[in-house]
C-alpha positions in Angstrom: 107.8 169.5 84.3 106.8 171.1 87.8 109.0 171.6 90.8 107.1 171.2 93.9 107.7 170.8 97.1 106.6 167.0 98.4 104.7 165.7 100.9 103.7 162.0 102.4 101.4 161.8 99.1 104.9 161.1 97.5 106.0 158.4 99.8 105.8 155.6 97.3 107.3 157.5 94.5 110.2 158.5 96.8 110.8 155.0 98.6 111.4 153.7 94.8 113.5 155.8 94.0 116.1 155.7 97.5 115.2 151.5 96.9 116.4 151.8 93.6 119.6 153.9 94.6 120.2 151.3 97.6 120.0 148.2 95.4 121.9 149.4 92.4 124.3 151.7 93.5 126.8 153.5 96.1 124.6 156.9 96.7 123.1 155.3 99.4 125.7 153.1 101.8 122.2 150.9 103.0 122.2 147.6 102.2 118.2 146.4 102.9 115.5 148.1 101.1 113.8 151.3 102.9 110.0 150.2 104.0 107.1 152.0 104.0 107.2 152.9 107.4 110.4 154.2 107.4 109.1 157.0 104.7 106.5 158.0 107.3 109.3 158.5 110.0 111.2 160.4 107.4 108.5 162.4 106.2 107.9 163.4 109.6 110.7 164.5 110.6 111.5 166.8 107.4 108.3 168.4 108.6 109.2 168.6 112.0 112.9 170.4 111.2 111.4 172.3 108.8 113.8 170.4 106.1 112.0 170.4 102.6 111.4 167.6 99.8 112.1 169.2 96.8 110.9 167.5 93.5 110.1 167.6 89.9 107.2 165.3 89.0 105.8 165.8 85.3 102.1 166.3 83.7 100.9 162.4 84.9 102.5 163.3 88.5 104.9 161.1 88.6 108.1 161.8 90.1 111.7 162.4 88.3 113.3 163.6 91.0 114.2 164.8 94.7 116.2 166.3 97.1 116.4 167.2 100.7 118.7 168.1 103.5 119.0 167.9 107.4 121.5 168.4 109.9 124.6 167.7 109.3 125.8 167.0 112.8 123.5 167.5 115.8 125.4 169.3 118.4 123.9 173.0 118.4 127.1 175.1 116.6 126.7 173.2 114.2 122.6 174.6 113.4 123.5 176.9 110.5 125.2 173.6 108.4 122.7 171.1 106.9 123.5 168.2 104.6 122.0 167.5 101.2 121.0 164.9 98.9 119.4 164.7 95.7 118.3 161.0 93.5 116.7 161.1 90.3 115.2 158.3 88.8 116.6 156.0 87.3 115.0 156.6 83.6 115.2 160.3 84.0 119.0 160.6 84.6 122.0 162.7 82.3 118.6 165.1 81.6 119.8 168.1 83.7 116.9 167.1 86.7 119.7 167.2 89.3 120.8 170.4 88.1 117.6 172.0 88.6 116.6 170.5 92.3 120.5 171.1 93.6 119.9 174.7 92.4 116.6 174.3 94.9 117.9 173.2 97.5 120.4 176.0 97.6 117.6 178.5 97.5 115.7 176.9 100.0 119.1 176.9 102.5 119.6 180.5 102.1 116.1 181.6 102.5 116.1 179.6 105.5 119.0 181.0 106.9 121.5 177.9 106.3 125.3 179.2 105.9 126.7 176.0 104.9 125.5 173.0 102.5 127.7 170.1 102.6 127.7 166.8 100.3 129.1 163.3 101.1 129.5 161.7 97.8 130.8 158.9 97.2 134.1 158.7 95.0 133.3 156.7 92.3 129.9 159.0 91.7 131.6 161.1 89.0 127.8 162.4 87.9 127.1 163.8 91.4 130.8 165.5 92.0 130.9 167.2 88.2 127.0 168.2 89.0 128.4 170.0 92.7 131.4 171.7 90.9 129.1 173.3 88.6 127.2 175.1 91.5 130.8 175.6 93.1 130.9 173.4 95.8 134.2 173.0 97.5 135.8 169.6 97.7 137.1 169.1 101.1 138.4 165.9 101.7 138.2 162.1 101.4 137.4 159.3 104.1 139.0 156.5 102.4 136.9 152.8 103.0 134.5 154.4 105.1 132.1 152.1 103.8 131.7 148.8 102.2 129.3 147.8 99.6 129.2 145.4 96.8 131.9 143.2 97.9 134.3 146.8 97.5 135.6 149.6 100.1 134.5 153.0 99.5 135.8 156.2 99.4 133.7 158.9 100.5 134.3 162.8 99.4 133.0 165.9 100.7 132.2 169.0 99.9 131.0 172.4 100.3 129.2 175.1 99.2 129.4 178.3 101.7 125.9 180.6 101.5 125.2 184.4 101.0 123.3 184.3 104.0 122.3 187.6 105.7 121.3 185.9 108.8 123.1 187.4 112.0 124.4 183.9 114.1 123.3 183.7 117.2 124.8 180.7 120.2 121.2 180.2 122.0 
């Protein structure tokens, strides 16, 4: 296995994996299938914010796993928070993947000069939450039937995870 940071050349690989999440279960709150098109939009705009695809693909190149993050909210106080997410694929799941990109992602935000990493989960995803208390993150609070999916309200939790950051905040 390889960690690498991903580019468009991953699109397929990546769009089966969020299809796959949207279809079967709550991680994602879409209902329609993400297309083609919408990968290039989203690939492009990672690239633009500077926001990196982390993955693991193994020896054939195919990938296991992958996680990003982006703003959180978009008014400007808010530029040293970024949100995360991480999916793995579905026959490469319970193998400690989500472990290794989450610790990543972390990585990446402090390097970058992030100071907060938040996750929405939702509350019946017992994997992600045990998977976020290991790295420490924070829970913070619950929306209750935020969303609705599969005939069922859901419950949506957050948490946190504050960064040793040494970057000096700045209001421009």
């Amino acid at each position: 296995m390889e960690i690498i940071f991903c580019d468009a050349s991953y699109s397929n690989q990546i769009l089966d994996i969020f299809n796959d999440a949207i279809i079967n279960s709550t991680a994602l709150y879409d209902y329609k299938p993400r297309t083609m098109e919408s990968m290039k939009s989203w690939f492009e705009n990672k690239e633009k914010s500077k926001y990196p695809v982390i993955g693991i693909i193994d020896e054939q190149n195919q990938l296991l796993g992958f996680g990003s993050y982006g703003v959180f909210r978009a008014w400007p106080a808010y530029k040293y928070t970024v949100e995360h997410s991480l999916y793995i694929h579905r026959n490469y799941r319970g193998q400690g993947l989500g472990k290794i990109i989450l610790q990543k992602i972390i990585e990446n935000a402090v390097n970058q000069g992030y100071h907060c990493l938040i996750a929405g989960i939702d509350s019946a995803n017992e994997a992600s939450i045990k998977l976020h208390k290991i790295y420490e993150f924070e829970y913070c609070g619950k929306i209750k039937q935020v969303g609705y999916k599969f005939s069922n309200w859901l419950d949506l939790e957050f948490y946190q995870l504050i960064l040793k950051t040494t970057i000096i905040p700045n209001e421009e």
